[in-house]
C-alpha positions as CSV (number, residue, x, y, z in Angstrom):
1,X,0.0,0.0,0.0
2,X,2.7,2.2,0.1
3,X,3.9,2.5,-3.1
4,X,0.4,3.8,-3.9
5,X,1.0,7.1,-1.6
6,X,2.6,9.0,-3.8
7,X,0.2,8.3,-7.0
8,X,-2.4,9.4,-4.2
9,X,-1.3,12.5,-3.5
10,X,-0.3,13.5,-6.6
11,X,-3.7,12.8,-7.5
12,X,-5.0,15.2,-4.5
13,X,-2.4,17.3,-5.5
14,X,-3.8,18.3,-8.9
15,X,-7.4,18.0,-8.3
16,X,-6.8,20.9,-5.4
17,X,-4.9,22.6,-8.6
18,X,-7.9,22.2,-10.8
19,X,-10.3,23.1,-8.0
20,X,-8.3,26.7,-7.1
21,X,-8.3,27.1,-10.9
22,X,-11.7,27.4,-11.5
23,X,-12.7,29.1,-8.2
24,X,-9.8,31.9,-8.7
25,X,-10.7,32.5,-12.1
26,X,-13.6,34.5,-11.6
27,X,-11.7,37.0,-9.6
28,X,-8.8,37.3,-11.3
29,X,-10.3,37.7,-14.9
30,X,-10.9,40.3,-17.1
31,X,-14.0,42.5,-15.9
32,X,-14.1,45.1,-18.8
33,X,-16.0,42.9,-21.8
34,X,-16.1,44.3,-25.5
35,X,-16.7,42.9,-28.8
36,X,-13.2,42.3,-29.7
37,X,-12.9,40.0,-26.5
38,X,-16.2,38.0,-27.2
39,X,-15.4,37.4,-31.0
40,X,-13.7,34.3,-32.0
41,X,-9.6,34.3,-32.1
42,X,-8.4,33.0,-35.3
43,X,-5.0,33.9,-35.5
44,X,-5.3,37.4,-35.6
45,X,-7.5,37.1,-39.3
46,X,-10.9,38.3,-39.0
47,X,-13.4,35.3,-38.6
48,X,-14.9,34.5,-41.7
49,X,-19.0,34.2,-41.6
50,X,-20.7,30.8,-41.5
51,X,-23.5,29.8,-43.2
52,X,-26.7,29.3,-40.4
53,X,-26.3,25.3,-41.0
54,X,-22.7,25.1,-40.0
55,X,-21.5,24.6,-43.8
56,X,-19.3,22.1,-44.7
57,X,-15.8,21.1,-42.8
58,X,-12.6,20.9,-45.0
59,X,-11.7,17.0,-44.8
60,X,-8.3,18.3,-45.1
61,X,-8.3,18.6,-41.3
62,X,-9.1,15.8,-40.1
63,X,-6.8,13.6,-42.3
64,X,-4.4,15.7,-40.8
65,X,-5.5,14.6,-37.1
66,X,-6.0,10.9,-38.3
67,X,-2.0,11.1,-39.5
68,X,-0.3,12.5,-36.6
69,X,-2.2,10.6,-34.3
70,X,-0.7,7.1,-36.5
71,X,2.8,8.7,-36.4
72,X,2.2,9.5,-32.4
73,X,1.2,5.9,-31.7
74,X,4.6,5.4,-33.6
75,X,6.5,7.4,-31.3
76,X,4.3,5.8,-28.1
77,X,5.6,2.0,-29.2
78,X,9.0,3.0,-29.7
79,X,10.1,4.5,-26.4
80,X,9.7,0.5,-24.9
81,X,11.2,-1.0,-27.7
82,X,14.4,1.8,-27.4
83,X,13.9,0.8,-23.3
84,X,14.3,-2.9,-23.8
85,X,16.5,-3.5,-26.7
86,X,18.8,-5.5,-24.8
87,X,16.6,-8.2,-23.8
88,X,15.0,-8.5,-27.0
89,X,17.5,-9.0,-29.4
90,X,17.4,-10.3,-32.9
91,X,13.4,-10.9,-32.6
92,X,12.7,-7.5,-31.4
93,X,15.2,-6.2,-33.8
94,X,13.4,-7.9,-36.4
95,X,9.9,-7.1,-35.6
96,X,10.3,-3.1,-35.1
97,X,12.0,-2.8,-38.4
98,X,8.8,-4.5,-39.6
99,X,6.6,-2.1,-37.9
100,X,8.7,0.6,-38.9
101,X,8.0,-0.4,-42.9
102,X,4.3,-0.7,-42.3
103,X,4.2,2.7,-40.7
104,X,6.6,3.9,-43.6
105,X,4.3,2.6,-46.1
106,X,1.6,4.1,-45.1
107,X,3.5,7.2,-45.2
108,X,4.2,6.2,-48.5
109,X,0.4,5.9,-49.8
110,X,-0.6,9.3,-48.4
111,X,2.2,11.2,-49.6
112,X,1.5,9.9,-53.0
113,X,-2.5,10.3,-52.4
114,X,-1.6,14.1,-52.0
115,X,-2.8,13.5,-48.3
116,X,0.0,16.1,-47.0
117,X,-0.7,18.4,-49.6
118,X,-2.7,21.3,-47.8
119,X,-3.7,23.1,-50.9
């Protein structure tokens, strides 16, 4: 039980965080409102108007989210593979290199799909 002390009060730790967040936010915010405040931040270009029905959403964006979150859960299954090497050997030599040409293919099909293309 005590190795789980620390996770606990880490965990009490950061919800008292979160809870003096939201409580001190009200007093220590902005109190003089205007339009430029309430409009929408869009990296400093004025918000373009949306149709009443919402319009349409690029697709563009999404693929992008969908490809960085592959290459991510690259990243995510290489850090134990870099940890353990050692103990793996040839097998675990051979099988990241074959993970690593999966993912590479992939990266292969979109790039020639124009996938990366943000035109």
């Amino acid at each position: 039980m005590d190795l789980y002390v620390p996770i606990l009060v880490l965990a009490i730790v950061a919800g008292g965080f979160a809870l003096f967040s939201v409580a001190i936010a009200p007093f220590t915010g902005p109190k003089r409102w205007n339009r430029a405040k309430l409009d929408a931040y869009e990296c400093g270009i004025e918000p373009t108007p949306q149709p009443a029905g919402g319009g349409r959403f690029p697709l563009k964006y999404m693929i992008t989210a969908m490809l960085f979150i592959v290459f991510d859960i690259e990243i995510i299954f290489l850090y134990p593979w870099a940890v353990s090497f050692d103990m793996l050997g040839v097998f675990g030599l051979v099988e990241m290199v074959l993970f690593i040409v999966t993912v590479l293919v992939a990266y292969a099909y979109v790039w020639r799909r124009k996938g990366l293309d943000w035109d």
